[in-house]
Structures are given as C-alpha cells and as structure tokens.
C-alpha angles and dihedrals in degrees: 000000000000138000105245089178133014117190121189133192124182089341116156104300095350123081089170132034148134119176126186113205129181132202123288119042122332114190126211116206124182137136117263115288090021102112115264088112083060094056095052094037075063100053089050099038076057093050107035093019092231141082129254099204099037135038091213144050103228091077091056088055114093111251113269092019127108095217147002129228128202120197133185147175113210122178109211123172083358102293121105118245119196110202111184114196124195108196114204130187101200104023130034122286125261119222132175135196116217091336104316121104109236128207104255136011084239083075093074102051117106092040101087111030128192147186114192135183136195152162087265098057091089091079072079091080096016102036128082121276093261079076099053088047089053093051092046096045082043101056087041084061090047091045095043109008085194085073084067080078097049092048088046093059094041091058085046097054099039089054096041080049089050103054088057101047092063091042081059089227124191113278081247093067097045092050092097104043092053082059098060097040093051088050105038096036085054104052090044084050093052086049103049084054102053085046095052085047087052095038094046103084093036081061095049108048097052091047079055085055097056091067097242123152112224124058123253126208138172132221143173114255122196132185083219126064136242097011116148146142102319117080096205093057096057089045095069094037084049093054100049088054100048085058099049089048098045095103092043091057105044086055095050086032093218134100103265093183137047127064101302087079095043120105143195113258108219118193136189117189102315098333134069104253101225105094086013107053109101106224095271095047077052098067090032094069092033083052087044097050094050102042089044090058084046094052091042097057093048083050092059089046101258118121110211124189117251111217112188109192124192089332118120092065087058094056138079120237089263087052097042091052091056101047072047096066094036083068085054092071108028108095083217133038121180099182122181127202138155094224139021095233088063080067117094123246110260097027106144110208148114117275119216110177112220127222128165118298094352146063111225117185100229122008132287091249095042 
C-alpha cells in the first residue's frame, strides 16, 4: 500500500495543496515551523483519525476557515482507493470512499495504515502509562480498525460511570454501568494481551539489532490480577472486583479497576525500563516498540507506511542504520528533516523542499 496523492485544504498551514508521491522514501526537508510536520500529521490523522500533536480539531483548521479537508489516492492490491475527509471543529466530521459519503468516519480506517516515530516517542519509556495505552489501542485499531468501537464505548462508559460516582448515586443506577464496564473492559483487556504475546519478539529482535546487550521484552501489566486471553474469564474477574471496591470508589468518586488503569510493562534485562534505561536504551526500546509494530503488521500482510519525523538528528550512526534499513522494507517511506545533512549517508530516497505553504521540488536558490 502506498499514497499515490495527497490533497490538502485548509489544512494546518496549507490552504492549498496537491502532492503527488511515489513508492520508496520520499524525504521532506524544511526549516522548522515550515510545515512538514503538517504533511505527515495528515497521513496519520487518515489512518488513526486523530491527531498526535492536538486534542481537538479546531487547531488542525486554517485560520479564518470553517473546516479542512484532506484527500488521497492510495493504490492498494493494485487497485486505486479515494478517501475524502472533511475535518470539522463544532459538528462530526464527514468522510467518503471513492466518491460515495459513508456513515461514519470509522468506515475509512484501515485504508490507509500507518507507523510513526518521533522524538517524542520517548515519552513511550519515560512517559506515564496513559502513553503506552495509547500506543497499544492505537496499534488494535490499526490491526483490527472494528476495536475502535470497543475502545469508544469504554471511554463512554468509564466516563458515564464516572459522573455518578462523584455524584455518590444509588448501587441500582450504576448496575448497568458496571455491566458494561465488566464486558467491554474484558474483552479490550483480552485483546491488549494477545497484542503484547504477538508484539513481544518483534521487540525484541530489533532491540537485539541495535547491538545492546541486555535483552527487552514487553507484557501486559494489569492492576487486576489473573486477567488473560479469554474474555469470560475477566468478566467474571471484572465483576467481583467491581463489588469489593464499590465502597472505595464511591468515596474517591472515580473507577479504580478495568483497562484504563493498565499499563505496558517495558523491560530491559532484569529491570522496567522506565527509572532504569540509560538515554540510549531509552531510544532503543522507543525505536523497538515502534519497528516491531511495523514488522508485525507486514507479518500479518498489511504494508504501513513508516513515517520517520525529525528522527535521524536525534540518533547516533548505529540508530540511524537501523531506522535505515527499516525504509528498505517499507513499500512506502514519508521521512521528515530540517536539513539534509540530519539524513544519514547512503540513504536512498526522493528529496521535496518545504516552504511555507508549498513543496517545491528543489529549492528556491537552486
């Protein structure tokens, strides 16, 4: 699967542009500020519908317009797929599939798929454990783009459980809720397992790669015990919970138990990572994480595209071979740097110059 167009419309800082890509690498170089971000923000807002960098969608609307639109042709299995997406900022947003409006924007996920890194990404080992459950929900929806339904009415019932939980009502109104919770939370719990199981030797292989000495793995890890693959078994587990903290939670008027609370264990030789990784063990496992859900997806038959954003001049030579390599593979490659010198030697790819507002394809003084 590759992009063959990308069309953007008061998108972010362009409020015109079409932009034809072909297979391979394509690198985007542009000074800071200057809009490459902005390109790959609309690949992934395509693929996750959301955005990595806002909340909202108002900050990813051109100044002065009431709405964006991002358009693309991808040719997947040989055959060409047109996906139109109208972003809104006060009202849902509108989508179409070759032409014709679907239902829901939900309908388009899966057609274009994505794995993208970052400097940020090391908030993945460093960060707090909302980060790592993002990462994992986020690669589900990529696996299997129906469990962005599951995670959606999680969210919903956690936060409707919530709101009466702080107003301290009756057992009988939150019934139902604990219902759903027990339910839903199982069957997203099942799943983040078996994900963790099929992600753990693509993690740690590449971590191997990159010539470290000590071994990294990845688990699940659940504030509640005993959970596994088998969503009737954490229903019930789920259920006796929710009825020996009933009283706990009334008092702190918040959900203590289900997956919003879980977290992805990281570990590096006999220790988490997280409080123990030097810097560069650091970006090994961010660069682990991220490749091994690559290279899982391409196991499972899928071809994301790999966008590598502001990276390489954060890497050292032994790094930036690897995320090298990683471009070798990928039938498609969308790279970002601020100057050409940030790319590694030997990288074979296509360069666009980036000014505002506009891709050029060799610079202005050229």
């Amino acid at each position: 699967m590759h992009l063959n167009r990308l069309t953007l419309t008061n998108f972010r800082s362009y409020q015109n542009l079409d932009l034809y890509l072909n297979p391979g690498t394509t690198t985007l170089i542009g000074d800071n500020g200057s809009g490459k971000t902005n390109i790959a923000e609309a690949i992934i807002y395509l693929s996750q519908l959301s955005s990595h960098r806002v909340s909202t969608n108002q900050p990813l609307i051109h100044l002065g317009s009431e709405q964006a639109i991002i358009k693309t042709v991808i040719k997947k299995e040989n055959r060409l797929l047109e996906i139109d997406l109208e972003i809104n900022s006060k009202k849902s947003n509108r989508a179409q599939i070759n032409g014709s409006p679907v239902r829901s924007q939900r309908e388009i996920l899966g057609a274009c798929q994505a794995i993208y890194f970052s400097p940020e990404d090391l908030d993945l080992v460093r960060g707090d454990p909302s980060q790592r459950r993002i990462f994992m929900d986020q690669l589900l929806i990529t696996r299997a783009p129906r469990l962005a339904g599951l995670i959606s009415d999680y969210e919903r019932v956690v936060k409707q459980r919530n709101v009466l939980l702080k107003t301290r009502a009756p057992q009988s109104a939150l019934a139902p809720w604990n219902e759903q919770l027990a339910t839903i939370g199982a069957t997203l719990t099942a799943q983040r397992i078996i994900l963790c199981e099929a992600l753990q030797p693509f993690v740690y292989e590449n971590y191997k790669t990159l010539n470290e000495v000590k071994p990294a793995g990845i688990s699940y890890k659940s504030s509640t015990d005993n959970l596994n693959t088998d969503a009737e078994n954490n229903i019930e587990i789920y259920k006796e919970a929710i009825q020996q903290l009933q009283y706990q939670e009334v008092e702190r008027g918040t959900t203590l138990i289900g997956p919003h609370r879980d977290d992805l264990n990281l570990q590096i030789g006999q220790f988490p990572a997280k409080g123990y990784a030097s810097h560069g063990e650091s970006w090994s496992m961010a660069i682990s994480l991220k490749l091994g859900a690559f290279s899982l997806l391409q196991k499972e038959g899928s071809e994301p595209i790999l966008i590598l954003d502001d990276v390489f001049a954060e890497l050292d030579s032994v790094r930036r071979e690897h995320l090298m390599q990683a471009t070798q593979v990928a039938e498609q490659t969308i790279i970002t740097a601020a100057v050409e010198a940030d790319l590694p030697e030997g990288l074979i790819t296509e360069r666009r110059y980036i000014e505002p507002g506009k891709v050029l394809e060799r610079r202005i003084n050229d």
